[in-house]
C-alpha positions as a printed Julia matrix, in Angstrom:
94×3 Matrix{Float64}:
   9.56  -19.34  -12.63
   6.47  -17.17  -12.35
   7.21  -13.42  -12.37
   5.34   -9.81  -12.35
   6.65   -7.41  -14.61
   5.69   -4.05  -14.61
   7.16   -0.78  -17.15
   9.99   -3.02  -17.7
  11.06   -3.98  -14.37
  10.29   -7.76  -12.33
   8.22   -6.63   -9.42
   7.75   -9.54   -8.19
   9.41  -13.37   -8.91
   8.71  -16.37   -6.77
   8.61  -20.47   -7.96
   6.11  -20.67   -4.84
   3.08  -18.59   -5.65
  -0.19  -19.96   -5.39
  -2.66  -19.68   -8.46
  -6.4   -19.03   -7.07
  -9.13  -18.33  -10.05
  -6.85  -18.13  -12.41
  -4.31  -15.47  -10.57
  -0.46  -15.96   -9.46
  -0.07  -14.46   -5.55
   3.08  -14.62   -4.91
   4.98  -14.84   -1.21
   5.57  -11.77    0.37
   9.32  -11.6     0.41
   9.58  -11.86   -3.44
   8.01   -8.23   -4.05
  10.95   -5.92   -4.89
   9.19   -3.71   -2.22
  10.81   -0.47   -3.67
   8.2    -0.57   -6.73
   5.61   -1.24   -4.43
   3.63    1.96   -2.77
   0.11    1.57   -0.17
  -2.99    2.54   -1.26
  -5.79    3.28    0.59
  -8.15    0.68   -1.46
  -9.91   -2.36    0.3
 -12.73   -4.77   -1.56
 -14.66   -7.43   -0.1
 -14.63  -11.43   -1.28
 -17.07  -13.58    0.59
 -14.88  -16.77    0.53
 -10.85  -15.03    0.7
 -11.8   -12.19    3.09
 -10.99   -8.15    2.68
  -9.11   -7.42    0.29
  -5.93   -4.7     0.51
  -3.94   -2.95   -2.53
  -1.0    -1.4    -3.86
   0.27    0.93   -6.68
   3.4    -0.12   -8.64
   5.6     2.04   -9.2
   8.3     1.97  -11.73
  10.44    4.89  -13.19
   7.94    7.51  -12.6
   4.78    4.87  -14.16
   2.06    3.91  -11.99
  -0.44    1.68  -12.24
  -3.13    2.31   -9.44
  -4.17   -0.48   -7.74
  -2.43   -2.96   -9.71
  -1.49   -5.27   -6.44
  -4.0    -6.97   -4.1
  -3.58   -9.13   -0.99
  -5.73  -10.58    1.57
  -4.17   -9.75    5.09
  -6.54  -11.95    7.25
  -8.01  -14.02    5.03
 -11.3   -16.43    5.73
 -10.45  -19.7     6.99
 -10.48  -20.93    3.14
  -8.05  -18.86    2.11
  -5.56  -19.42    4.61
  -3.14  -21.19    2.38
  -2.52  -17.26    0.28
  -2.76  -15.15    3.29
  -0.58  -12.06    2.82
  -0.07  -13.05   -0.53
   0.38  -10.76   -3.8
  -1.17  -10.72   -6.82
  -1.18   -8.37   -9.67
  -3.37   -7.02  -12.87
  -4.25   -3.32  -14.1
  -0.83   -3.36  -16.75
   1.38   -5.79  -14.78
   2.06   -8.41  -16.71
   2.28  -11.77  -14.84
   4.58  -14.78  -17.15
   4.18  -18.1   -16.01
C-alpha cells in the first residue's frame, strides 16, 4: 500500500491514490492531518489547475512546502481533485 513518510512518521497511507506524472496523490482522509500545517504557497499548472501547499510537520522537522493539492482542478484533472501529493524530503514507498 502506497504511503508518505516523513522524519520517521507515515503522513499519509492510502491503497487509492492516483499516480499523475509520475506522483502518488493520495485521498484526503488518509493524511494524518496533525503533521500537516497550511502554507500560504499557490503555483499554476495549465492542464490540473492552481495549485495549493502544505508543510509537514513531524517532531519539531519541517519540510516547507513538501505537500501540494489542486482544490478546483481543470476539468482534466477532476479525477485527483483535493488530492495530496508529496516531495521536498517526504519519502513516498509504493
Amino acid at each position: 500500500m502506497p504511503r508518505a513518510v516523513f522524519n520517521g512518521q507515515v503522513i499519509a497511507e492510502s491503497d487509492a491514490t492516483e499516480v499523475v506524472e509520475g506522483n502518488h496523490y493520495f485521498p484526503p482522509d488518509s493524511l494524518k492531518r496533525e503533521f500537516i500545517q497550511d502554507n500560504a504557497l499557490t503555483t499554476n499548472c495549465p492542464w490540473k489547475g492552481e495549485a495549493k501547499y502544505y508543510d509537514v510537520v513531524v517532531d519539531g522537522k519541517t519540510a516547507e512546502h513538501a505537500a501540494w493539492y489542486y482544490p478546483e482542478a481543470k476539468p482534466q484533472a477532476k479525477s485527483f481533485e483535493g488530492y495530496v501529493a508529496f516531495w521536498r524530503g517526504v519519502t513516498v514507498e509504493a
